[in-house]
C-alpha positions as CSV (number, residue, x, y, z in Angstrom):
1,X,-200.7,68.1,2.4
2,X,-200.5,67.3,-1.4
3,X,-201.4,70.1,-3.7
4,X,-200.6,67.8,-6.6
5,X,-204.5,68.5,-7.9
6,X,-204.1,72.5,-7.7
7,X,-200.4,72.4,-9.2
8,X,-202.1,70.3,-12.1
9,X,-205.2,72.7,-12.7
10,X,-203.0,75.9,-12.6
11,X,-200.4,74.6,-14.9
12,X,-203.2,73.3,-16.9
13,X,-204.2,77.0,-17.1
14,X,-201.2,78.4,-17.8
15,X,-200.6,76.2,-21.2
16,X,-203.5,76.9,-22.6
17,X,-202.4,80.8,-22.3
18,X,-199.1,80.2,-23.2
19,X,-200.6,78.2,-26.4
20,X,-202.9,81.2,-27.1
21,X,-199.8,83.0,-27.2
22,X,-197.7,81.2,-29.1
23,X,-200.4,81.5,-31.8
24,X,-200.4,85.1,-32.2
25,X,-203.4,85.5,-29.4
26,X,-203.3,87.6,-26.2
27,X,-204.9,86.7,-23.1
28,X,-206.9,89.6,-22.6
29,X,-208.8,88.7,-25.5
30,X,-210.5,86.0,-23.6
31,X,-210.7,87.5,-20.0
32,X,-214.0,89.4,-21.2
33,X,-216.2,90.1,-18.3
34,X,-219.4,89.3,-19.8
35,X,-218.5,85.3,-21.1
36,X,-216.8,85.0,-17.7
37,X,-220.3,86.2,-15.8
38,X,-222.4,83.9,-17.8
39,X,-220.2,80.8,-17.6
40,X,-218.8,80.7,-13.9
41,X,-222.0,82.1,-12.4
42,X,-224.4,80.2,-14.6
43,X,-222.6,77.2,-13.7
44,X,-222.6,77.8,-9.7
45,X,-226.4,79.0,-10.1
46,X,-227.7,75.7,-12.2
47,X,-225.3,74.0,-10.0
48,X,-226.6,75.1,-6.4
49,X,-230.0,74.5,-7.9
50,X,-229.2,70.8,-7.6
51,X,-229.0,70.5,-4.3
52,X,-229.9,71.6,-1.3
53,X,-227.9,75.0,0.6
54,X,-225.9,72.5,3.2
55,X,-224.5,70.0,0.7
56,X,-223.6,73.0,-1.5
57,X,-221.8,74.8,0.9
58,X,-220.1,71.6,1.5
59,X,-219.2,70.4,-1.7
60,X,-217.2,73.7,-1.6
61,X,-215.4,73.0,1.2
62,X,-215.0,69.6,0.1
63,X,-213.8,70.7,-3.2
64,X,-210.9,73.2,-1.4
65,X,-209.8,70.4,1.1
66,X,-209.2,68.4,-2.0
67,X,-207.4,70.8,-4.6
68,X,-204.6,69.6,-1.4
69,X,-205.7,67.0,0.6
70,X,-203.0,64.3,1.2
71,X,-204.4,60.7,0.9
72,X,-204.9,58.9,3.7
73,X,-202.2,57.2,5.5
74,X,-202.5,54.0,5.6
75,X,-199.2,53.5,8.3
76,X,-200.3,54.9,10.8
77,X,-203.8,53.6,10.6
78,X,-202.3,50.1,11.0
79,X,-199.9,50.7,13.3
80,X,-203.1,52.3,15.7
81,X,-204.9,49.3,14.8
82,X,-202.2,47.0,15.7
83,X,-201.1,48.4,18.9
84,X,-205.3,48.8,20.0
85,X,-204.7,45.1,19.5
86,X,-201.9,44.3,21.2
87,X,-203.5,46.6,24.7
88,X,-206.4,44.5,24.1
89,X,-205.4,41.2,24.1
90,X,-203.0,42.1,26.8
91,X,-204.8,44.5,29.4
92,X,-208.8,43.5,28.4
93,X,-210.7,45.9,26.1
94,X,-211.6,48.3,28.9
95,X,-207.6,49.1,29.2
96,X,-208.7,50.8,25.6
97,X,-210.3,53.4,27.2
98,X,-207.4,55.4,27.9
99,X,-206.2,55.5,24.5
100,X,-209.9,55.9,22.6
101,X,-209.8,59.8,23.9
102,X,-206.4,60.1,21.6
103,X,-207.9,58.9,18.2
104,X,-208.7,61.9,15.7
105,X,-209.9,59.2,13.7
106,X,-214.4,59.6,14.6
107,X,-215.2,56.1,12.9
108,X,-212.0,53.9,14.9
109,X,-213.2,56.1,18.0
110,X,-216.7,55.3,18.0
111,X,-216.0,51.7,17.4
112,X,-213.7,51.2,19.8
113,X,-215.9,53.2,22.2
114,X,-218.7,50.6,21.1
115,X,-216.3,47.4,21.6
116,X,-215.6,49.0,25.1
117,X,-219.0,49.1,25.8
118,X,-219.9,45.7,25.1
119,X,-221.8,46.2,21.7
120,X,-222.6,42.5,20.5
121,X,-220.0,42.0,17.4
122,X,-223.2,41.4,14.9
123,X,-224.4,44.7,15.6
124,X,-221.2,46.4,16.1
125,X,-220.5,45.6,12.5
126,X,-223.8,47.1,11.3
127,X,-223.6,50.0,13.0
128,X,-220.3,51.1,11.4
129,X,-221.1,49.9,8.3
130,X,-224.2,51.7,8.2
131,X,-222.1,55.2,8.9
132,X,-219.3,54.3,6.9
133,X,-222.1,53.8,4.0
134,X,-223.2,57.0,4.9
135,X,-220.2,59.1,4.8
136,X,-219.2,57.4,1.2
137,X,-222.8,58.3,0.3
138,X,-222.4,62.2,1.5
139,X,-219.0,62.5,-0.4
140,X,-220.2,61.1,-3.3
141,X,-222.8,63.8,-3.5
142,X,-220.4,66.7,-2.5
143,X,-218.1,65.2,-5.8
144,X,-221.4,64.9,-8.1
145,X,-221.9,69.1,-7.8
146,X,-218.4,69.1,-9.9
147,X,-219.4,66.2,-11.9
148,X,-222.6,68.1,-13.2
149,X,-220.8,71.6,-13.3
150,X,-218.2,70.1,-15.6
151,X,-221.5,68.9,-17.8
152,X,-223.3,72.6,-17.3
153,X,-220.5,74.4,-17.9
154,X,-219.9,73.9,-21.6
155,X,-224.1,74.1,-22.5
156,X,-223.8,77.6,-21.1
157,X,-221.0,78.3,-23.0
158,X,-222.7,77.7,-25.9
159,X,-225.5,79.7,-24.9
160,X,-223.2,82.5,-24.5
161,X,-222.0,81.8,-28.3
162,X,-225.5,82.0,-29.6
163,X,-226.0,85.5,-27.4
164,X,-223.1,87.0,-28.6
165,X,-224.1,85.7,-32.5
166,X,-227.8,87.5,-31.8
167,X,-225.4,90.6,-31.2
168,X,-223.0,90.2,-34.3
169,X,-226.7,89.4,-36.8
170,X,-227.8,92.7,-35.2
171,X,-224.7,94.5,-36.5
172,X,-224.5,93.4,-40.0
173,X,-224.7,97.0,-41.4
174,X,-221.5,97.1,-39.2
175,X,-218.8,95.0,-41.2
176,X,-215.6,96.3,-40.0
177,X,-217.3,95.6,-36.2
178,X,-218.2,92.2,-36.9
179,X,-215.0,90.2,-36.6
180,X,-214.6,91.4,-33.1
181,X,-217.7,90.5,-32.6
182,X,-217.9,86.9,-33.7
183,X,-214.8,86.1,-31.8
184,X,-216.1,87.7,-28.8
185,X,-219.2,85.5,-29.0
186,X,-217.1,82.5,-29.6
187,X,-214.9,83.3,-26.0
188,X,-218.2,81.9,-23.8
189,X,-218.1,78.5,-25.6
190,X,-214.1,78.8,-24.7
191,X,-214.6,79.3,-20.9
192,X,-217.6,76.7,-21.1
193,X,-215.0,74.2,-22.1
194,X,-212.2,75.3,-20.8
195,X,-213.9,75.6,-17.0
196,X,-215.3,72.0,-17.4
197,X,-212.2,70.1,-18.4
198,X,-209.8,71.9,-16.7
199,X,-210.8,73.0,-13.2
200,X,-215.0,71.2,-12.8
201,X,-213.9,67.4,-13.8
202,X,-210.4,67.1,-12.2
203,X,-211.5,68.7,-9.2
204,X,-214.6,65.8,-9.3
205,X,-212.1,62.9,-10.3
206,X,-210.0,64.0,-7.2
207,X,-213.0,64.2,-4.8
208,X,-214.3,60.6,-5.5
209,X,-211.0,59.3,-5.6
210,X,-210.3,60.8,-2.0
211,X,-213.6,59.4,-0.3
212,X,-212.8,55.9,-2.4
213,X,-210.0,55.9,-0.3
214,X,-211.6,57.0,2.7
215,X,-214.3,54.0,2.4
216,X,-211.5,51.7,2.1
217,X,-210.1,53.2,5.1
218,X,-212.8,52.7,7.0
219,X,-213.2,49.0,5.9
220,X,-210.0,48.6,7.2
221,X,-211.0,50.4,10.5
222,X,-214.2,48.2,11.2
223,X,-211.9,45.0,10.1
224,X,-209.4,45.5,12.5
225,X,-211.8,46.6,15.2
226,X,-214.1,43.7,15.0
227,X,-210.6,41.7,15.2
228,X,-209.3,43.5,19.0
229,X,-213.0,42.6,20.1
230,X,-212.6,38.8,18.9
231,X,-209.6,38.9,21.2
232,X,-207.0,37.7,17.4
233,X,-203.3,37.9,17.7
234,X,-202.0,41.2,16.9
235,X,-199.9,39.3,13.8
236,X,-203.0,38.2,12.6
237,X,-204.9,41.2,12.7
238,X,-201.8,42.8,11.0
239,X,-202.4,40.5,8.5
240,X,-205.8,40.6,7.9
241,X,-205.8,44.5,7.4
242,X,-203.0,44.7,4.4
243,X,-205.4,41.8,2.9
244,X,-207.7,44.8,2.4
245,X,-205.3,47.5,1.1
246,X,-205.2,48.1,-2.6
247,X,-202.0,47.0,-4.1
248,X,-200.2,50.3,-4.6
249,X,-200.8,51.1,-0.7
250,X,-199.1,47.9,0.1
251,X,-196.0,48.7,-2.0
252,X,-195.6,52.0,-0.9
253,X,-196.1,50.2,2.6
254,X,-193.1,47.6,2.2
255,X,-191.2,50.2,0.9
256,X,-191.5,52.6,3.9
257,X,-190.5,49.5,6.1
């Protein structure tokens, strides 16, 4: 668990109060009912009409796995990997089967259960690459409904400015009402902005990084499984999967050894 992304969206939140604050403001000034009606549930609405119920619904389970979701490790991955290797080359692939029905992993545990099986190493490779294109694909799509929120969000603040402006032209017999006014029109463009760069975009930015990582996980995983059905020395296989890791991984990987 990493709640790195929901510590940085809350503190995020809590200077911009403090700022409106600091410069003579008070926060229940903003936290109007109306503005916050318009922008949050315009933005879901034009949102969810992007895409279809399912992916909805799981772009917002997506998006609450990632405000804390750890990145993946890498470690342990290997280590699998390695010692799959090393029963292999020892024991035959069928000595795998015992230790297939302990992967959490679904991609190394139906590629293993593949190599068991005798899938031809061509088509092996296909196959996984095909679902491992597919699951990038999926969480790509579950990122781009925060992608475009952070987009609709600050258009429908400014629709919100242009409603509340229709109110304060309405009220110009009004003058002592129509500073109140204005700056209650003005708190929808706020929100629009505020929502999209502060909770919309870094929740996106954390979703694509996480399935990034996950699709060079699962490079790694068909790599080293289309090494233990070749039969290659568990060193070499070692080897041949840290040749995939980005950079960073493989510091943080020397350094935990």
């Amino acid at each position: 668990m990493d709640p790195i992304t929901l510590i940085g969206v809350i503190l995020a939140f809590i200077i911009v109060m403090v700022v409106l604050i600091l410069e003579g403001g008070s926060p229940t000034s903003i936290l109007l009912l109306a503005p916050l009606i318009l922008v949050f549930g315009g933005t879901f609405a034009v949102g969810a009409a992007g895409m279809s119920g399912k992916l909805f619904v799981a772009s917002l389970k997506g998006a609450g796995k990632a405000l804390v979701a750890a990145t993946p490790k890498y470690e342990s991955l290997l280590e699998t990997l390695v010692e799959c290797a090393n029963i292999a080359r020892r024991d035959g692939l069928l000595s795998l089967e015992a230790t297939v029905s302990e992967i959490e992993d679904p991609l190394l545990r139906r590629g293993l259960e593949l190599a068991i099986d005798g899938t031809d190493p061509g088509d092996l490779g296909r196959i996984l690459e095909a679902e491992l294109y597919s699951e990038t694909v999926y969480g790509g799509r579950q990122a781009k409904l925060f992608t475009d929120m952070g987009g609709y969000a600050p258009t429908i603040g400014i629709i919100g400015t242009i409603l509340g402006l229709v109110t304060v032209l309405g009220n110009l017999a009004n003058p002592d009402e129509l500073g109140g006014l204005i700056a209650a029109a003005f708190v929808a463009a706020m929100w629009g902005v505020l929502s999209a760069n502060v909770f919309w975009l870094p929740i996106a930015s954390k979703m694509k990084l996480l399935n990034d990582l996950r699709t060079t996980q699962g490079e790694v995983i068909i790599e080293g499984i289309l090494a233990i059905q070749a039969g290659a020395n568990p060193r070499m296989v070692e080897r041949r999967l840290r040749a995939l890791l980005p950079a960073d991984v493989l510091q943080d990987l020397e350094k935990a050894a």
